[in-house]
MARKE-117291 format. One line per 3 residues: number of its first residue (from 0); their letters; for each residue y, z, x of C-alpha. Coordinates in steps of 0.05 Angstrom, whole numbers. Example, Ala and Ser with C-alpha at 12.3 -4.5 7.8 and 13.67 -1.06 7.14 Angstrom:
residues 2
0 = AS = -90 156 246 ~ -21 143 273
***
This chain:
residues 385
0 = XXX = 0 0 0 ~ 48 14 54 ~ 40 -55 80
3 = XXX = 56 -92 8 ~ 114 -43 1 ~ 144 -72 67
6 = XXX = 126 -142 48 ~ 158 -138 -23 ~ 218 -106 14
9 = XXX = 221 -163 64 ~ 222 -209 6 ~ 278 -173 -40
12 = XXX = 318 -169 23 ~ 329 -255 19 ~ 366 -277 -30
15 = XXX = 301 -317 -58 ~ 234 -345 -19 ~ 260 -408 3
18 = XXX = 312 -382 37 ~ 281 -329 77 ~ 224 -371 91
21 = XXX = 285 -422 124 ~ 313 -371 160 ~ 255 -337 190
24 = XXX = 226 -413 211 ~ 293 -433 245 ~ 304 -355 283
27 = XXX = 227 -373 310 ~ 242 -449 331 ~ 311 -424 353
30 = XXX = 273 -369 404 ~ 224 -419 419 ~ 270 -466 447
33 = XXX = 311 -410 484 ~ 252 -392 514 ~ 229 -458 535
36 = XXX = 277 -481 585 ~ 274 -414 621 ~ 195 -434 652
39 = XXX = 209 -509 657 ~ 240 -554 711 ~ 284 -578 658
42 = XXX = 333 -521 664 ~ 366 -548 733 ~ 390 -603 682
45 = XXX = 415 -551 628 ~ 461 -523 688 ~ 493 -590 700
48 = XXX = 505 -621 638 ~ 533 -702 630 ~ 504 -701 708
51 = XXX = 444 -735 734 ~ 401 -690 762 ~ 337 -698 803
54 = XXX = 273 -662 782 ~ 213 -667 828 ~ 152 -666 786
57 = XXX = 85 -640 824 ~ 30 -695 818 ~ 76 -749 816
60 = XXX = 71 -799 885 ~ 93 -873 918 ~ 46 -917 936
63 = XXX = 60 -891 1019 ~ 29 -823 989 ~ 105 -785 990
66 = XXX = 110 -744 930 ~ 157 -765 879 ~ 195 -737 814
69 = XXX = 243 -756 758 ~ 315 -761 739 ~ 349 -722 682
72 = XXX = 422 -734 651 ~ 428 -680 596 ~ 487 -693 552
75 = XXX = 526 -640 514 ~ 505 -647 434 ~ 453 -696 454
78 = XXX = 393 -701 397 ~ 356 -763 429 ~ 326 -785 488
81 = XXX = 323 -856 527 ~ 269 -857 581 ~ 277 -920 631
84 = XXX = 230 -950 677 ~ 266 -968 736 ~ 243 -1046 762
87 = XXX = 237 -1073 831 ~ 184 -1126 836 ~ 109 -1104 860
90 = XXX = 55 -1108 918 ~ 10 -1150 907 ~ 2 -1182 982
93 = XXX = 41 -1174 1048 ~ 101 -1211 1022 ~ 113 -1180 950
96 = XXX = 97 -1110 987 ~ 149 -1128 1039 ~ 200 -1143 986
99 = XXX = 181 -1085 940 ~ 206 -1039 997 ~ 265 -1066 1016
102 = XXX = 298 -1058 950 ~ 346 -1003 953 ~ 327 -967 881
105 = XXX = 253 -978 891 ~ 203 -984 950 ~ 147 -951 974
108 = XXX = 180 -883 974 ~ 229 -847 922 ~ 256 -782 934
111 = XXX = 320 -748 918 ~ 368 -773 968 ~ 348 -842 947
114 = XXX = 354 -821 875 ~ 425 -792 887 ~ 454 -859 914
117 = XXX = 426 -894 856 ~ 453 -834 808 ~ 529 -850 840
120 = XXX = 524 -930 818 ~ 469 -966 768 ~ 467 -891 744
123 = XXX = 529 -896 707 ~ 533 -972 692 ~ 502 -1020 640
126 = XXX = 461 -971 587 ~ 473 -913 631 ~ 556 -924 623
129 = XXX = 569 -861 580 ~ 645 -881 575 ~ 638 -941 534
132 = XXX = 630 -926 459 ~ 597 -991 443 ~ 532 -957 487
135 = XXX = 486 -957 423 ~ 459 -896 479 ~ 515 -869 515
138 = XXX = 515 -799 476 ~ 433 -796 485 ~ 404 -764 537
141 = XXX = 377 -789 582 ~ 312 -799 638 ~ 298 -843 697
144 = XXX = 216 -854 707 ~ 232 -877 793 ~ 193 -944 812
147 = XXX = 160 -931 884 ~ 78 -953 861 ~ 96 -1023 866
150 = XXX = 40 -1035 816 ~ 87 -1044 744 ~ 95 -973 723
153 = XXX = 6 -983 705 ~ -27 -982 768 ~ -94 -933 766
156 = XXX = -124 -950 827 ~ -116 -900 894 ~ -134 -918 962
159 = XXX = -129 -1001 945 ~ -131 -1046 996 ~ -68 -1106 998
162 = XXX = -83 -1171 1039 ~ -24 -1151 1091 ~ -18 -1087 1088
165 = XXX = -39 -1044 1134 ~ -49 -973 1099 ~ -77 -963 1031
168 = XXX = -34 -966 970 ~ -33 -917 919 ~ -24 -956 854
171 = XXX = -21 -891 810 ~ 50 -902 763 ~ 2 -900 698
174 = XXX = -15 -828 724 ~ 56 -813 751 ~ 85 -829 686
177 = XXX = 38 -771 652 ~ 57 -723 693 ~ 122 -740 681
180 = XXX = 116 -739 607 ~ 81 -671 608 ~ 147 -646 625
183 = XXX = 193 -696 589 ~ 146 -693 516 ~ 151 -611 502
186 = XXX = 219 -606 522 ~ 240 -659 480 ~ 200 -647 418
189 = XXX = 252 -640 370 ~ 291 -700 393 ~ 320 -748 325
192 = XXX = 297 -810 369 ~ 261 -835 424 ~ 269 -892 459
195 = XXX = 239 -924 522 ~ 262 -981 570 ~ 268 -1014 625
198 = XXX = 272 -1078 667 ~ 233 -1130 708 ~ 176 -1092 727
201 = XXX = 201 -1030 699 ~ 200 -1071 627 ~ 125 -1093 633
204 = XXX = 122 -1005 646 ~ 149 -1005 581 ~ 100 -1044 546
207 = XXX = 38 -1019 585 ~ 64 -943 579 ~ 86 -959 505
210 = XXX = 13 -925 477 ~ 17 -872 527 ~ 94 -843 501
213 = XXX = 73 -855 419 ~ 18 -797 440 ~ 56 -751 485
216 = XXX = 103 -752 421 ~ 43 -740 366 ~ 51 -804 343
219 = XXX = 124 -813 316 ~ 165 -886 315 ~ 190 -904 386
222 = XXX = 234 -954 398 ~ 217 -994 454 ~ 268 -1038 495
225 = XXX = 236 -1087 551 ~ 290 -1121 594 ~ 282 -1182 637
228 = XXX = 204 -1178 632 ~ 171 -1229 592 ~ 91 -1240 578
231 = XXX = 93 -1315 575 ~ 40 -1362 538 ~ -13 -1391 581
234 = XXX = 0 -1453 539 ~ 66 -1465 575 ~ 55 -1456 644
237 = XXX = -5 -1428 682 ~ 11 -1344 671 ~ -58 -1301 661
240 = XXX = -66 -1311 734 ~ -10 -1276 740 ~ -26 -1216 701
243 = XXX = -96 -1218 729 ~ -64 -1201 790 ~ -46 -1142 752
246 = XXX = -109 -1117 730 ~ -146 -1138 795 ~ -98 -1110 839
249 = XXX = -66 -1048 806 ~ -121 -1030 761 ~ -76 -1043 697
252 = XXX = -115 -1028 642 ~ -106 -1074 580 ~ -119 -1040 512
255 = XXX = -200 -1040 499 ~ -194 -1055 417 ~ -134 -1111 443
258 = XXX = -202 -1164 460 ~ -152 -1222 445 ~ -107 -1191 508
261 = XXX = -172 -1196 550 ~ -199 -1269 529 ~ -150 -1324 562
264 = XXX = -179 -1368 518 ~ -147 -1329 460 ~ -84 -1323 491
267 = XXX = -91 -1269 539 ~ -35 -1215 549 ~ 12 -1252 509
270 = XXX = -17 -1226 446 ~ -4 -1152 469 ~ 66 -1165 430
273 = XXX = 30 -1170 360 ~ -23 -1119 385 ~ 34 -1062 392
276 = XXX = 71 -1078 322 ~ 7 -1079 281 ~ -25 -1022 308
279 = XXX = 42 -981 313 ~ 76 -1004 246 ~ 130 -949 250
282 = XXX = 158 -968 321 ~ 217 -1010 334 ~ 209 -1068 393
285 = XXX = 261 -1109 429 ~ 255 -1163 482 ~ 320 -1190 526
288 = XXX = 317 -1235 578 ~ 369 -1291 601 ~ 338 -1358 573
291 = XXX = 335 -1383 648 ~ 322 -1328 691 ~ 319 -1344 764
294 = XXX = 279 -1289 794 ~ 235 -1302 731 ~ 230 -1377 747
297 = XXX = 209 -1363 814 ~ 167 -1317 811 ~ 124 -1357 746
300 = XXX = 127 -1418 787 ~ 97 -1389 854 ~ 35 -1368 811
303 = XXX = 33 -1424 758 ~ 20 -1472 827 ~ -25 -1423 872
306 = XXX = -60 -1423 795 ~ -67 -1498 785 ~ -3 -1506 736
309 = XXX = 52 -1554 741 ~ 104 -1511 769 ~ 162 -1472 727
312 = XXX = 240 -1495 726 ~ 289 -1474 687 ~ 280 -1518 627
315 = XXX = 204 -1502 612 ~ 215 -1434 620 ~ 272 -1432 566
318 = XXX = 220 -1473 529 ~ 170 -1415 545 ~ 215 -1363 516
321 = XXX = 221 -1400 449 ~ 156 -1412 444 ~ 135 -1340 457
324 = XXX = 187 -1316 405 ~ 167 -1372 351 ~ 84 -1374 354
327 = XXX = 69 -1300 386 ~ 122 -1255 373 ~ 134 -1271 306
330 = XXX = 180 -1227 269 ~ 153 -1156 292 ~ 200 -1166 352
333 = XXX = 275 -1167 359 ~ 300 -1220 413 ~ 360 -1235 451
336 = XXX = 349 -1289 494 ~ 424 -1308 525 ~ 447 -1365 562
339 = XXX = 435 -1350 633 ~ 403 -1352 708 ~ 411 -1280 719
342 = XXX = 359 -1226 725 ~ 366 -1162 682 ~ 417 -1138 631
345 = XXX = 411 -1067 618 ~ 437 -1040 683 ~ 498 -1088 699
348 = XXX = 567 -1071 650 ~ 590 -1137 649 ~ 526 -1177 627
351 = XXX = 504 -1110 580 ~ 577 -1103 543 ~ 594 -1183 549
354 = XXX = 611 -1209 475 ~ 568 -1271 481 ~ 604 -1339 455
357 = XXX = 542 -1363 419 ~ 520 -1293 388 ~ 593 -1262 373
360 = XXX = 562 -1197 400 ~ 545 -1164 464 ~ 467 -1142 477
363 = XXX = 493 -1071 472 ~ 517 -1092 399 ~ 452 -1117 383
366 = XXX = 407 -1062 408 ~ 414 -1027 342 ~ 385 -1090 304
369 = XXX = 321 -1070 324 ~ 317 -1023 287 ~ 324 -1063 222
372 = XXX = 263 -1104 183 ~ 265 -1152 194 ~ 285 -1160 264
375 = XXX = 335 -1200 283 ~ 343 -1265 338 ~ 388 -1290 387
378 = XXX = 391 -1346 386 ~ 367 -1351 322 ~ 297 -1378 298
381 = XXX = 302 -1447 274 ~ 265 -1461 193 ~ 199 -1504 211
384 = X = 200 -1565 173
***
């Protein structure tokens, strides 16, 4: 009897059920997130607020073996997050592993000094520019995932062996990436949106990480933004040996109930677009490239010819990206495919906030398209006779 007593009490004490039953449920999530940031890494970030800060995260390593971390931006009022996938080509041979490394944002090693000088420049530019109000993200907060694997943000092979290369490569950014969201998921539980991007290699991390970030999160809609990194038809040009590079090299492993992504003669990796949007109905997908991409042509021409294709120049690989948006794509995927030879939009202010002459809008003003049904394309999709 004692113990009803007290509960009835409890109860008279509310003004009715509903309302003590609110309070009491936001006093415990409002002591559980107090309590939170005391034990986690996350509270060098709460000290510094609107400043990028670097958080090394144990488990985490390059490819040279050097351990590795993350980078945090916390901003004041902030209610969603944006994780990014930083880009910087791969190693796939003596060449590409050669190139990977001298980039200054990437390479085979990423630690915080290197972190820092990116931090003081691409850190506060393109959809990291918090000053600029037409940054769909720029009140978000915000997380860098470092590229130093070489292997697309989905490598899952240790110890691998590169032709040129003398010591073995640890192609492990599938695995960095959880460790990474083991500490980025909890924290940021209660966020009103998630988001994930990235560009050139860091926007294939996107898609191949895509699965990984919908679980971390139990499953609610993430939008996903992939810059500058497009799965091409095999139809066009010869690409699966491309991405078989991928999978042979880094140990990238393609979704087991996607077989169309595994059978070239189904398509291949191209059909991972439609995979994603049926199988994730409630997430939100965007893909922006310039319509004639250097690096991109370069890159999908050395492979289409060591591969048997014709080659790859600027006008079949526009013809590429029109043909992926028309026959594989489909409508589950916003585009924004602007006039162009440069590589990457999302980290450069003037190609990012640009109003574009043939869209009347900047990428930055479309972002926020994806999130409507349908999605919406730039250029837009001509009727089929």
């Amino acid at each position: 009897m004692p113990n009803l007593l007290r509960s009835i009490l409890a109860l008279i004490s509310c003004l009715s059920a509903i309302v003590c039953f609110s309070a009491l449920m936001s006093k415990a999530a409002f002591a559980q997130e107090a309590a939170f940031p005391n034990t986690s890494p996350m509270s060098k970030a709460q000290g510094q607020m609107g400043q990028w800060q670097w958080i090394s995260v144990p488990g985490m390593t390059c490819r040279d073996g050097s351990s590795t971390g993350i980078g945090v931006r916390l901003q004041p009022g902030a209610s969603a997050v944006m994780i990014y996938f930083q880009g910087g080509g791969f190693c796939a041979d003596g060449e590409s592993c050669r190139q990977n490394a001298n980039v200054p944002f990437a390479g085979a090693n990423y630690g915080e000094a290197k972190f820092q000088n990116w931090a003081r420049g691409m850190g506060q530019r393109g959809i990291f520019n918090t000053r600029r109000a037409k940054n769909p993200v720029s009140k978000w907060n915000h997380v860098l995932i470092p590229y130093c694997t070489g292997d697309l943000h989905g490598g899952t092979r240790r110890n691998a062996v590169v032709p040129g290369v003398a010591q073995p490569q640890q192609f492990v950014g599938k695995s960095n990436y959880a460790h990474a969201l083991k500490l980025i998921a909890p924290y940021f539980r209660n966020a009103s949106d998630v988001g994930i991007s990235g560009s050139s290699a860091g926007g294939l991390g996107v898609i191949l990480n895509y699965e990984q970030t919908v679980q971390a999160f139990g499953g609610r809609s993430v939008a996903a933004l992939v810059d500058s990194a497009p799965v091409l038809p095999n139809t066009e040009f010869e690409t699966e040996c491309l991405y078989r590079t991928g999978v042979n090299t880094f140990g990238v492993q393609i979704p087991l109930d996607c077989p169309e992504c595994h059978d070239p003669a189904r398509g291949g990796l191209v059909n991972i677009y439609q995979f994603l949007a049926k199988k994730y109905p409630q997430g939100r997908f965007a893909l922006a490239s310039q319509d004639a991409d250097l690096a991109g042509v370069i890159l999908f021409n050395k492979y289409s010819r060591e591969c048997g294709g014709r080659g790859v120049n600027i006008f079949n690989y526009r013809r590429a990206l029109l043909t992926l948006r028309d026959d594989y794509i489909g409508g589950s995927w916003s585009t924004f495919f602007a006039p162009g030879l440069q590589h990457t939009i999302t980290q450069d202010d003037g190609l990012y906030f640009q109003k574009r002459r043939e869209f009347s809008q900047s990428m930055a003003e479309w972002i926020p398209s994806m999130n409507r049904k349908p999605p919406t394309h730039l250029p837009a999709k001509k009727r089929r006779k």
